[in-house]
Residue frames as a rotation matrix with the C-alpha (Angstrom) as fourth column:
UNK 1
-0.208 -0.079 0.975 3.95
-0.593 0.803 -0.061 -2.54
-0.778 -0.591 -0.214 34.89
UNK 2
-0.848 -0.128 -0.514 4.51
-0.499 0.519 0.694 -5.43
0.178 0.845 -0.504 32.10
UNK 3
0.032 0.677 -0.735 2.05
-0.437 0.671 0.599 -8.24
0.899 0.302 0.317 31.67
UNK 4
0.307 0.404 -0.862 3.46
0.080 0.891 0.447 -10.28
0.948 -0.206 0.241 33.92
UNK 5
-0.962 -0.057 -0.268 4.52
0.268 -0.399 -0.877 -8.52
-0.057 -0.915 0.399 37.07
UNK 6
-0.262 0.935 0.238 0.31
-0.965 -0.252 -0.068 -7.32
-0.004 -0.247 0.969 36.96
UNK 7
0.211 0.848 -0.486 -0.38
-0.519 0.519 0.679 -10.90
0.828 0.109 0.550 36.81
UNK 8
-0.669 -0.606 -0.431 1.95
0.339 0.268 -0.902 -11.46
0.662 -0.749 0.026 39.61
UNK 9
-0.929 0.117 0.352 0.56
-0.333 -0.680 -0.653 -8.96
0.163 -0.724 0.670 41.49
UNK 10
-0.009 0.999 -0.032 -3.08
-0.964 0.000 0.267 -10.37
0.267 0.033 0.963 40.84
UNK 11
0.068 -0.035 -0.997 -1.96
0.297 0.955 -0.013 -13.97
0.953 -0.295 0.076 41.97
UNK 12
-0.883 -0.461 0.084 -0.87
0.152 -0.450 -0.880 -11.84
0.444 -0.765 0.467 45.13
UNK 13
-0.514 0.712 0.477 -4.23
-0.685 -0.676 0.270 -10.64
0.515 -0.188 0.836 45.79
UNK 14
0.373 0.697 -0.612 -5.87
-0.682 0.653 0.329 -13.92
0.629 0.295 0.719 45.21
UNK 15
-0.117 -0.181 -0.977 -3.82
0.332 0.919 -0.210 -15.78
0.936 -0.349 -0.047 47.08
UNK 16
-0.990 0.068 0.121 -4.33
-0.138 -0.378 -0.916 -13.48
-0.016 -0.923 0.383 50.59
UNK 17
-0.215 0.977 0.001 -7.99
-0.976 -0.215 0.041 -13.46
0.040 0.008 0.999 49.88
UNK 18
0.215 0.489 -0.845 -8.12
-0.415 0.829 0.374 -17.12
0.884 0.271 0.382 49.93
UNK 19
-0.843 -0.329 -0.426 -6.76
0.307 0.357 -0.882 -17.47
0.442 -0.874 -0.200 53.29
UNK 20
-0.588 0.686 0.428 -10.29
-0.737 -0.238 -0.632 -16.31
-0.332 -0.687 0.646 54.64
UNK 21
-0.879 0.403 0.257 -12.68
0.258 0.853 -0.454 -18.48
-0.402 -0.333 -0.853 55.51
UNK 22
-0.546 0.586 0.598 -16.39
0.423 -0.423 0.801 -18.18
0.723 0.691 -0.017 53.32
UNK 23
-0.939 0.267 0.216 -18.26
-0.294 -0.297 -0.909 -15.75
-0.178 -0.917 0.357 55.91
UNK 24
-0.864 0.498 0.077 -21.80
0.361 0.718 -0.596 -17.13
-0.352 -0.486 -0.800 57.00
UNK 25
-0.718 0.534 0.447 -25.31
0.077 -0.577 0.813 -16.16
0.692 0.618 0.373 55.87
UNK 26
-0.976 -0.216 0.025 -26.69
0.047 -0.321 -0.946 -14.37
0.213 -0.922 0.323 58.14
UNK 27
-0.220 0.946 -0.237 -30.23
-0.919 -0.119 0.376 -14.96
0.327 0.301 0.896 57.21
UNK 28
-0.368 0.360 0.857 -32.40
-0.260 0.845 -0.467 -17.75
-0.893 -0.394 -0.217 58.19
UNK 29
-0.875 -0.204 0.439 -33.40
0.260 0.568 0.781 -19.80
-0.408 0.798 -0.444 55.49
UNK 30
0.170 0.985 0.015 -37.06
0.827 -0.134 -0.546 -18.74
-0.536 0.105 -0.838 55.57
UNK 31
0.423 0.140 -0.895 -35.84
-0.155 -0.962 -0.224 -15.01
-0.893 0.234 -0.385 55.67
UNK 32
-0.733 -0.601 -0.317 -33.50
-0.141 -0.321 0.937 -16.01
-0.665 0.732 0.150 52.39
UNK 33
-0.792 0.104 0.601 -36.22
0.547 0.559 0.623 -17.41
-0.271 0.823 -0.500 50.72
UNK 34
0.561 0.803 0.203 -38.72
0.820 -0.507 -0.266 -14.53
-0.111 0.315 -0.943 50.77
UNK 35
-0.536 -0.547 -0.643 -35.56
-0.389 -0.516 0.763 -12.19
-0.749 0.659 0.064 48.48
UNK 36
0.627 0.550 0.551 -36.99
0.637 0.044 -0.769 -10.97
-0.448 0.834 -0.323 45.65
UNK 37
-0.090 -0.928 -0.361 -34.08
0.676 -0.323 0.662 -9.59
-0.731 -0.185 0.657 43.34
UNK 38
0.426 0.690 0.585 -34.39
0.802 0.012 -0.598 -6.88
-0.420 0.723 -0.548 41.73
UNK 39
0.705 -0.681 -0.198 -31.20
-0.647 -0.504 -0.572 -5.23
0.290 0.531 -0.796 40.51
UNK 40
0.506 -0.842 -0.185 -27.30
0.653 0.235 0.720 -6.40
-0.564 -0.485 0.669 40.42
UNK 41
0.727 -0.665 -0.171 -24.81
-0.686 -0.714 -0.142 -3.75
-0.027 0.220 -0.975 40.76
UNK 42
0.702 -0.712 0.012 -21.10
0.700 0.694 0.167 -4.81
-0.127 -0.109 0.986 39.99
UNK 43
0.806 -0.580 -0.117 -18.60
-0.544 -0.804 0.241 -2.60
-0.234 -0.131 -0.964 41.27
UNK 44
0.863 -0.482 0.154 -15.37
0.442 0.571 -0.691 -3.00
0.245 0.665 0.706 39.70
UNK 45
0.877 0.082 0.474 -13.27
0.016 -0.990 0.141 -0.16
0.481 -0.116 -0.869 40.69
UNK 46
-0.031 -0.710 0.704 -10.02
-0.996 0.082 0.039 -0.92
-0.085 -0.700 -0.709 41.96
UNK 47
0.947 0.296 0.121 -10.32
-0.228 0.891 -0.391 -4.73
-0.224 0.343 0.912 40.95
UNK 48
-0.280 -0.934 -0.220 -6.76
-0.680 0.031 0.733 -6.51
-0.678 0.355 -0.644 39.98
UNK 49
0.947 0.312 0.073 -7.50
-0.124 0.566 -0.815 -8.21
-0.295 0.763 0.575 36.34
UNK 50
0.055 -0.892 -0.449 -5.77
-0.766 -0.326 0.554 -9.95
-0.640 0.314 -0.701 34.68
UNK 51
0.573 0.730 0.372 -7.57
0.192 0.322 -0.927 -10.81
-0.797 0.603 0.045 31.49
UNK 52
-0.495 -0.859 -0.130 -5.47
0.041 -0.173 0.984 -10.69
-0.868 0.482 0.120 28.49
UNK 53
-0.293 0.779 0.554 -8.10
0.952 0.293 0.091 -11.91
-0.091 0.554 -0.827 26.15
UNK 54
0.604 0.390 -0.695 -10.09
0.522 -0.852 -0.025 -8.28
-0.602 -0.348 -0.719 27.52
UNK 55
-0.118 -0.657 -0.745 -6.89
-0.222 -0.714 0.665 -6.28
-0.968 0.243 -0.062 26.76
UNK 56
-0.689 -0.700 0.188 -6.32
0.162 0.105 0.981 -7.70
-0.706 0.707 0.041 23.76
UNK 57
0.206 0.809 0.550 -10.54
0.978 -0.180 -0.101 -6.94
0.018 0.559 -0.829 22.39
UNK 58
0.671 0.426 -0.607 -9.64
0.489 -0.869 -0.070 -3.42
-0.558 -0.250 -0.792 23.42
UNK 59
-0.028 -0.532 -0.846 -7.04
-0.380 -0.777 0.501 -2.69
-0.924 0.336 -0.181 21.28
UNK 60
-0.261 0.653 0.711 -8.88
0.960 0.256 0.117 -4.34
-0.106 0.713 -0.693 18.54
UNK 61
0.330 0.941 0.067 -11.37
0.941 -0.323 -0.101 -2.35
-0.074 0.097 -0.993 19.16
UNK 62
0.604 0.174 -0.778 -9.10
0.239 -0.970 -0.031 0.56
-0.760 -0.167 -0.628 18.67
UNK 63
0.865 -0.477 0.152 -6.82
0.312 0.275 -0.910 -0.62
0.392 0.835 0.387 15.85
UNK 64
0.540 -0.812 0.222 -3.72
-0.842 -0.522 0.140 -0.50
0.002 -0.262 -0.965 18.10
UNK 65
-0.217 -0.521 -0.825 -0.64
-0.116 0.853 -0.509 -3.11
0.969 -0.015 -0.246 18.28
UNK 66
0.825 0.563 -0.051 -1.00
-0.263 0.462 0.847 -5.83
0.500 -0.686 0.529 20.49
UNK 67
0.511 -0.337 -0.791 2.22
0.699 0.699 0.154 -5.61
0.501 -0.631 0.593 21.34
UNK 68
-0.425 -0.679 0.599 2.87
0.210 -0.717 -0.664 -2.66
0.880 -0.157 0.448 23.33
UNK 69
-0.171 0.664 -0.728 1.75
0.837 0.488 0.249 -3.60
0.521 -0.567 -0.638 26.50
UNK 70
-0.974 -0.097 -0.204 1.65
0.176 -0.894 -0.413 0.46
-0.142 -0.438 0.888 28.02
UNK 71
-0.686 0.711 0.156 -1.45
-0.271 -0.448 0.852 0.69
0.676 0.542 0.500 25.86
UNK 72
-0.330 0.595 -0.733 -3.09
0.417 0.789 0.452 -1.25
0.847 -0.156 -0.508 28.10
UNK 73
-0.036 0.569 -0.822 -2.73
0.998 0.065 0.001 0.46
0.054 -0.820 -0.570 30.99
UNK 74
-0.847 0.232 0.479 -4.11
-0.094 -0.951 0.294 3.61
0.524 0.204 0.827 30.24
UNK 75
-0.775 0.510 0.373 -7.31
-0.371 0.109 -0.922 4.79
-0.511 -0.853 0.105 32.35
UNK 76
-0.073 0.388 -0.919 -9.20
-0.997 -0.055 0.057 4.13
-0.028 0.920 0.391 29.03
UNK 77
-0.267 -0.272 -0.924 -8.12
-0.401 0.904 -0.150 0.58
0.876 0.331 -0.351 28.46
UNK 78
-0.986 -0.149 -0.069 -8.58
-0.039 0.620 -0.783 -0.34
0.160 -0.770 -0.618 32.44
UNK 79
-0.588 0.765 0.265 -12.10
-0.387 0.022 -0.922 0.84
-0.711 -0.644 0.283 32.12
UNK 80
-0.343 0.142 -0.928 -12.65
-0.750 0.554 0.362 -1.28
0.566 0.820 -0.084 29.09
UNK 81
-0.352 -0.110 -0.930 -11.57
-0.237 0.971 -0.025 -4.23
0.906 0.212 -0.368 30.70
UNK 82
-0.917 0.396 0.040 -13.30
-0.012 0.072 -0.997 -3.49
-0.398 -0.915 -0.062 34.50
UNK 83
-0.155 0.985 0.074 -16.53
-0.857 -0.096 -0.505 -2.96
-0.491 -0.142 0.860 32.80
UNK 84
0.092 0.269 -0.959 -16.33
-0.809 0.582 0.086 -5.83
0.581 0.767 0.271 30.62
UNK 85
-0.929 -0.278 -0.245 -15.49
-0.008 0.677 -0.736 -7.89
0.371 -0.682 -0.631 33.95
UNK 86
-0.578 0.806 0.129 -18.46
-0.371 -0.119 -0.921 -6.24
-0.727 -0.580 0.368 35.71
UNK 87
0.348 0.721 -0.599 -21.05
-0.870 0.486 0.080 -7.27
0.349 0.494 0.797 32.61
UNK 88
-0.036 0.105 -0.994 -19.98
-0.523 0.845 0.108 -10.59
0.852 0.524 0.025 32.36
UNK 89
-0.847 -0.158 -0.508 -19.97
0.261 0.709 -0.655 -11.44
0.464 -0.687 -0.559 36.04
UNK 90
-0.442 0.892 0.093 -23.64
-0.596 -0.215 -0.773 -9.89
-0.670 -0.397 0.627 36.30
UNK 91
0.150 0.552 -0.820 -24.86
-0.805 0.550 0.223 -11.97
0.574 0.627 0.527 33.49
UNK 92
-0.321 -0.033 -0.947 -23.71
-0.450 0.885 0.122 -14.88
0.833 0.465 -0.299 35.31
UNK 93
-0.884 0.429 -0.185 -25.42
0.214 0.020 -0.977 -14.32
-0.415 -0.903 -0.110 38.55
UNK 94
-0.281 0.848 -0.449 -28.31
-0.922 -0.368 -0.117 -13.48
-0.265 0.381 0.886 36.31
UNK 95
-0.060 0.068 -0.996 -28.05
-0.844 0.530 0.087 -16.70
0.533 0.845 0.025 34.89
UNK 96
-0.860 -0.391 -0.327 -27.48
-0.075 0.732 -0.678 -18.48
0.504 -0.558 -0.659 38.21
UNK 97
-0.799 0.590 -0.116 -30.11
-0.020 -0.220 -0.975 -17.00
-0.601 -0.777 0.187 40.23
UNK 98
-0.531 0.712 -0.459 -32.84
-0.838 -0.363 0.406 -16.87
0.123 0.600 0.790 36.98
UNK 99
-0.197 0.870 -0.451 -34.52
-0.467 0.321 0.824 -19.67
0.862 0.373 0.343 38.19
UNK 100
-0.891 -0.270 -0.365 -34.57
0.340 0.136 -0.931 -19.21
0.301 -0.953 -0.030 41.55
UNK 101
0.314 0.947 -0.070 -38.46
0.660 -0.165 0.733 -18.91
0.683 -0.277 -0.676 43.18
UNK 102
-0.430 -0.080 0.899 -38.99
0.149 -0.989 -0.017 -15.15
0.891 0.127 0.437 44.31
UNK 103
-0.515 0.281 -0.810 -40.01
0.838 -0.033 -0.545 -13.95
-0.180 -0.959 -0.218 47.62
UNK 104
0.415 0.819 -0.395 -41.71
0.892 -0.451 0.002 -11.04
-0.177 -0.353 -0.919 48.73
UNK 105
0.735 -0.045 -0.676 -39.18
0.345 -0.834 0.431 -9.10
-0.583 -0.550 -0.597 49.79
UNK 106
0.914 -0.168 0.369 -37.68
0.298 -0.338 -0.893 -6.82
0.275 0.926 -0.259 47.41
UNK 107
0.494 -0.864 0.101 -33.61
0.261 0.258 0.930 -6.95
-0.829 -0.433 0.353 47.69
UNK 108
0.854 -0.410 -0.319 -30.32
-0.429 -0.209 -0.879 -5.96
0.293 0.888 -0.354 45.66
UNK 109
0.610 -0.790 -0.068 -27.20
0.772 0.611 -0.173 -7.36
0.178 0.053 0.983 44.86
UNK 110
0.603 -0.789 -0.115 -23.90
-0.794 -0.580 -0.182 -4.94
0.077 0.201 -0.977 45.14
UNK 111
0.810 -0.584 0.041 -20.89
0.553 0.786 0.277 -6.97
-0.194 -0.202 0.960 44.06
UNK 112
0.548 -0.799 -0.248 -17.39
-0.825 -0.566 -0.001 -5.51
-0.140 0.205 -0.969 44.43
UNK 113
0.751 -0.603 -0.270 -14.96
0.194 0.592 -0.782 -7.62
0.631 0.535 0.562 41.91
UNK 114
0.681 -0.667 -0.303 -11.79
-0.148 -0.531 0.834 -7.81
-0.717 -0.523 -0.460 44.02
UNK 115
-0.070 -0.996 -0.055 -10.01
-0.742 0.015 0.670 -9.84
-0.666 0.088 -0.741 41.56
UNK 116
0.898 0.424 0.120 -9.76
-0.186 0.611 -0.769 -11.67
-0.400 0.668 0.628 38.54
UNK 117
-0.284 -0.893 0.349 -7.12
-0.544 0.450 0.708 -14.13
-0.790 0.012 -0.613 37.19
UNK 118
0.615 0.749 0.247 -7.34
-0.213 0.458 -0.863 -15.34
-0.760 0.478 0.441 33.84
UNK 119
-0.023 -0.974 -0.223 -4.26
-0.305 -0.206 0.930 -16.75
-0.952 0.090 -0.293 32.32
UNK 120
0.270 -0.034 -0.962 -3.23
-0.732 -0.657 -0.182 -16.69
-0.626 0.754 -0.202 29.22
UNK 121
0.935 -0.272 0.228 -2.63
0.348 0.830 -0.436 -19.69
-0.070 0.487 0.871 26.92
UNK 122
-0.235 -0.965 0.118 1.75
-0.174 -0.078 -0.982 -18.29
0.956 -0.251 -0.149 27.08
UNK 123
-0.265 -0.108 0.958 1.09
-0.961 -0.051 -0.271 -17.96
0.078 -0.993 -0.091 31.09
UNK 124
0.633 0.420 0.650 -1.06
-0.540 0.841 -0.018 -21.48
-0.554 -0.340 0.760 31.38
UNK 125
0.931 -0.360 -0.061 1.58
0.184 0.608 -0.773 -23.29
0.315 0.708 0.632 28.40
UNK 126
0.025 -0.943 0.332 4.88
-0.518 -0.296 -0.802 -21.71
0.855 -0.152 -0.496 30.76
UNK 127
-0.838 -0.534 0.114 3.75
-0.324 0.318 -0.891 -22.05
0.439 -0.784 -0.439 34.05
UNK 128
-0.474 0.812 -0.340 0.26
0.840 0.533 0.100 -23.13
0.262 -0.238 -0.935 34.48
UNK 129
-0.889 0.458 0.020 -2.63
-0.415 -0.784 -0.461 -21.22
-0.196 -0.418 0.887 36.01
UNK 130
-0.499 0.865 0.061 -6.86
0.827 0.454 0.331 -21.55
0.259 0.215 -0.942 36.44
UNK 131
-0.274 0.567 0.777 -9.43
-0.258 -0.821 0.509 -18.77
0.927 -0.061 0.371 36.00
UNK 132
-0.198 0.451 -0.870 -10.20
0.976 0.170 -0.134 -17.17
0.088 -0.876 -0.474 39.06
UNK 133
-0.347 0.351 0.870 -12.37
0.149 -0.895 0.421 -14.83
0.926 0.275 0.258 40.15
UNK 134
-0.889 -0.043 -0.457 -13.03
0.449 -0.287 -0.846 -12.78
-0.095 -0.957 0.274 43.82
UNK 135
-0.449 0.517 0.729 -15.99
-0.323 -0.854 0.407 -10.80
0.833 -0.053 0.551 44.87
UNK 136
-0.817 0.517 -0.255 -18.10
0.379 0.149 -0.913 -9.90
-0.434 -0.843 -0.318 47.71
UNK 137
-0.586 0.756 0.293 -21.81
0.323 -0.113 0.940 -9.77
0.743 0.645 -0.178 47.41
UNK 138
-0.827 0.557 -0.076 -24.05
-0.113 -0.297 -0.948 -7.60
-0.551 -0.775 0.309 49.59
UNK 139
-0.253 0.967 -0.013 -27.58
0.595 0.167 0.786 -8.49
0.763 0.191 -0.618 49.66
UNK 140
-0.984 -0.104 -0.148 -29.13
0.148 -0.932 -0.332 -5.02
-0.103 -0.348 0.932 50.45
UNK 141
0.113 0.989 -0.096 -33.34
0.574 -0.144 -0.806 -4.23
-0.811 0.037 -0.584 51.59
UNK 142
-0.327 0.336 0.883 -34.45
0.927 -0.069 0.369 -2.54
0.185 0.939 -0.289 48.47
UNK 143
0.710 0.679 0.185 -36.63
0.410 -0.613 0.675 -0.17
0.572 -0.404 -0.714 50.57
UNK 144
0.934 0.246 -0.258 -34.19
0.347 -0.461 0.817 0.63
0.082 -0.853 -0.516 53.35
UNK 145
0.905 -0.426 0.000 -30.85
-0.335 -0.711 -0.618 0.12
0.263 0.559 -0.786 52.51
UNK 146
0.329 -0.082 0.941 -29.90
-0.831 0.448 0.329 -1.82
-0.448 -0.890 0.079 54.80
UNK 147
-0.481 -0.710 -0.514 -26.75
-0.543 0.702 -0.461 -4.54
0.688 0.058 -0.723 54.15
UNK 148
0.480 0.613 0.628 -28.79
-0.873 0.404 0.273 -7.64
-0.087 -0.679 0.729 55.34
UNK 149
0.943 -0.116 0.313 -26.26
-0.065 0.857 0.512 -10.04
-0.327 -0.503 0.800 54.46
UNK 150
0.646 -0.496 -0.580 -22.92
-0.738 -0.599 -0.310 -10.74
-0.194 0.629 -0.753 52.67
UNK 151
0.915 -0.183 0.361 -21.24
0.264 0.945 -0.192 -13.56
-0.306 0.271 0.913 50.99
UNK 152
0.358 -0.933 -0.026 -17.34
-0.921 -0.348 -0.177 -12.71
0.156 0.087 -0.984 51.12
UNK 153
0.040 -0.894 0.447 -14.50
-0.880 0.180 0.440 -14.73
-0.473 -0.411 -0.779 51.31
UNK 154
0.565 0.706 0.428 -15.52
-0.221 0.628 -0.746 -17.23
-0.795 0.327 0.511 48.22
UNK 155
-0.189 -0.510 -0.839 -13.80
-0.624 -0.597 0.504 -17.43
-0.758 0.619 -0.205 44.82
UNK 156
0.898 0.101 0.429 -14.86
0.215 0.749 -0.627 -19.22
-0.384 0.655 0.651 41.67
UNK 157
-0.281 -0.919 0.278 -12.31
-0.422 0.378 0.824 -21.43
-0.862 0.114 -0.494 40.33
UNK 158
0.879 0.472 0.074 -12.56
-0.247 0.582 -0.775 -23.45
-0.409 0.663 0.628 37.40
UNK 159
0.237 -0.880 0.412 -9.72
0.474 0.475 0.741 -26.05
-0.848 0.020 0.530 35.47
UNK 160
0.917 0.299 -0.262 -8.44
-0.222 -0.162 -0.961 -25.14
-0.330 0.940 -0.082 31.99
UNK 161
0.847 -0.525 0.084 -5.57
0.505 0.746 -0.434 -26.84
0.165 0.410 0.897 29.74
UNK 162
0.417 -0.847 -0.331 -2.03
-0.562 -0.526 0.638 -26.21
-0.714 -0.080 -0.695 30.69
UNK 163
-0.612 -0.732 0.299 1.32
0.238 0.190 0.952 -27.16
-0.754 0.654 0.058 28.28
UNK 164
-0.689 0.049 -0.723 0.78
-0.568 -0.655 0.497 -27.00
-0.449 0.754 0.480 24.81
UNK 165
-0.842 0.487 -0.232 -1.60
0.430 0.865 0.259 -29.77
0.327 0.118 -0.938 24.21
UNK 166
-0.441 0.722 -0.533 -3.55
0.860 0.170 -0.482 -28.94
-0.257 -0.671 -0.696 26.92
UNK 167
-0.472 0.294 -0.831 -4.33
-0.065 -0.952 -0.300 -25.15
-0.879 -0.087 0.469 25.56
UNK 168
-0.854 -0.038 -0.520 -4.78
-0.500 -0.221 0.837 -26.07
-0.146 0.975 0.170 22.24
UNK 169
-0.613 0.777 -0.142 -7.47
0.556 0.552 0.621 -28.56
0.561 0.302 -0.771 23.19
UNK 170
-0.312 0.616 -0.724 -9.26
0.769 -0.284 -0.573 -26.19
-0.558 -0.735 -0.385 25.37
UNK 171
-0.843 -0.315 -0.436 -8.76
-0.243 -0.500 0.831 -23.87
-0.480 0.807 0.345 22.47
UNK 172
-0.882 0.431 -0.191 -10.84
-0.180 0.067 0.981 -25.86
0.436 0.900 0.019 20.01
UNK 173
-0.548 0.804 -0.231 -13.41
0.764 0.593 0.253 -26.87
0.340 -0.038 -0.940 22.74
UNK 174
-0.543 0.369 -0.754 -13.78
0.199 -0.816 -0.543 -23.01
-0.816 -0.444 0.369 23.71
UNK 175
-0.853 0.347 -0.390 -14.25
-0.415 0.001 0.910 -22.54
0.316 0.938 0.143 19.07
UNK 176
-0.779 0.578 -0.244 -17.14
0.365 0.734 0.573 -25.52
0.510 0.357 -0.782 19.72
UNK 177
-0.089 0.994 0.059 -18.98
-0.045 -0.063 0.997 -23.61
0.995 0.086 0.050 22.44
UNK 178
0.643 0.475 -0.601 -17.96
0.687 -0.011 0.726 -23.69
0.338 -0.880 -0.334 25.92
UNK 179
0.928 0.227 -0.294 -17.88
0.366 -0.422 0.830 -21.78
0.064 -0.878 -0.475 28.01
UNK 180
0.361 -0.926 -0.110 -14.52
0.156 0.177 -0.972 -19.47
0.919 0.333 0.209 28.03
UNK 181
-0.120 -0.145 -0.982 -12.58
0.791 0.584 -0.182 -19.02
0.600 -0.799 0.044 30.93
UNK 182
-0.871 0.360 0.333 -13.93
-0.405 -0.911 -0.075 -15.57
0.276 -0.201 0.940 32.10
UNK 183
0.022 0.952 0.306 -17.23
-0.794 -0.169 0.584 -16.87
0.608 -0.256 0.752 31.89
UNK 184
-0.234 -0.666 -0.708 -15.58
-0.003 0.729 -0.684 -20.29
0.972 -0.158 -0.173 33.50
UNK 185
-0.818 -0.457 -0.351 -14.75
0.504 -0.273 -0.819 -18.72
0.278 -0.847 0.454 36.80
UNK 186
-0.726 0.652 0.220 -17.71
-0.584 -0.414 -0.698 -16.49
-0.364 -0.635 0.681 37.10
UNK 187
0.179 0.632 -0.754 -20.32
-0.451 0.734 0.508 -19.07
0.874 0.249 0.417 36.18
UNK 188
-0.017 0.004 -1.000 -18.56
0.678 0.735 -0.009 -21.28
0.735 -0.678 -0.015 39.58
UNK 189
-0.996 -0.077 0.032 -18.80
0.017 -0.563 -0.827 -18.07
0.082 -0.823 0.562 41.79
UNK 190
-0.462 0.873 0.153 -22.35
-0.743 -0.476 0.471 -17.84
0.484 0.104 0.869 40.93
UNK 191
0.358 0.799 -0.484 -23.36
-0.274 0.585 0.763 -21.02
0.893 -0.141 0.429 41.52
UNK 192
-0.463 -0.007 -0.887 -21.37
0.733 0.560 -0.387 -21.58
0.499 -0.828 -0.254 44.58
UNK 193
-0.790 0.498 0.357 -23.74
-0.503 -0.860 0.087 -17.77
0.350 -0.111 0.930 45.44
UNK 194
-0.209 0.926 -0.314 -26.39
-0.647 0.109 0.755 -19.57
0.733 0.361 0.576 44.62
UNK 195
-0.319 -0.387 -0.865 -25.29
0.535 0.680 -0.501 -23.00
0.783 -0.623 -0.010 47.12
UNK 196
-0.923 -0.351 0.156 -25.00
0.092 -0.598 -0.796 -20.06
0.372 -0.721 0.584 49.93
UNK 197
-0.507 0.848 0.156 -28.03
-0.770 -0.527 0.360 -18.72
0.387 0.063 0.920 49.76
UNK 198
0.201 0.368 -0.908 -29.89
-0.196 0.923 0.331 -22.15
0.960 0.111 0.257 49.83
UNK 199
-0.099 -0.294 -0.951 -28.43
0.521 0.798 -0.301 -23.15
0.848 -0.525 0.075 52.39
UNK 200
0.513 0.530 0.675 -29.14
-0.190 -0.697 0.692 -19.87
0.837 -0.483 -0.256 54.91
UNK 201
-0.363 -0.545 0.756 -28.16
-0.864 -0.107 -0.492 -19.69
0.349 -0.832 -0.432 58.64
């Protein structure tokens, strides 16, 4: 599968998954606020990416050509670019939730990535596109095991420059320091996590 028939296929995903409605927290606000987190798992496994950038550190990182797009999907290369999805979308629930006030009760994340969309400056300068990213998040008793809530049907979104202009400044303002569009998309899933919570049954 070429580049773009997998990013096809990952607009596919993304766009069924957005027909659901965000499901409810099933907690009372009291009970959210006495979660005390203390692990996030990201499960990646089966995920559609579609992260060029990703691909394109891993065969760096192996001194292969960047243009033979097979390389990519080797089982190698897919767990490259799933675990490098899963880090960077725990750092940014780490980052979302790190100054949230702790409860009692001791609690884990499990997030399963469903999907990730991250187009390419050729894909966002042809036909447009905006980082997006899927996941559900159980929020699991520490002690018992027990799936006490679950934040599904969400997706961080986030804008980024289309035509050629528009990449090239997003380009130089990614060089200056923000935020690229990987961390983009999961940075607005976190905080709309973070919204959820807060806001309880």
């Amino acid at each position: 599968m070429g580049r773009w028939s997998w990013a096809v296929a990952v607009l596919a995903a993304l766009c069924v998954a957005a027909c659901n409605t965000v499901a409810p927290n099933r907690l009372s606000l009291a009970d959210t606020a006495q979660l005390r987190f203390t692990a996030i798992e990201v499960r990646s496994t089966g995920a559609a990416i579609n992260w060029t950038s990703a691909e394109d550190d891993y065969l760096r990182s192996r001194n292969l050509s960047l243009t033979d797009p097979a390389l990519v999907r080797t089982p190698e290369a897919q767990g490259f670019i799933r675990d490098l999805a899963a880090r960077r979308l725990q750092a940014a629930l780490e980052r979302a939730l790190a100054a949230r006030p702790e409860g009692a009760r001791p609690a884990r994340l499990v997030v399963t990535l469903i999907a990730a969309d991250i187009p390419s400056a050729a894909q966002r300068i042809l036909i447009g596109g905006s980082p997006t990213i899927r996941a559900t998040i159980e929020i699991v008793d520490a002690r018992t095991g027990t799936v006490l809530t679950t934040y599904s049907g969400d997706r961080g979104i986030q804008p980024a420059g289309h035509g050629v202009i528009g990449v090239m400044v997003d380009g130089a303002l990614t060089a200056g320091g923000m935020d690229d569009l990987y961390d983009r998309a999961a940075n607005d899933l976190a905080r709309r996590f973070r919204t959820w919570l807060a806001a309880g049954a």
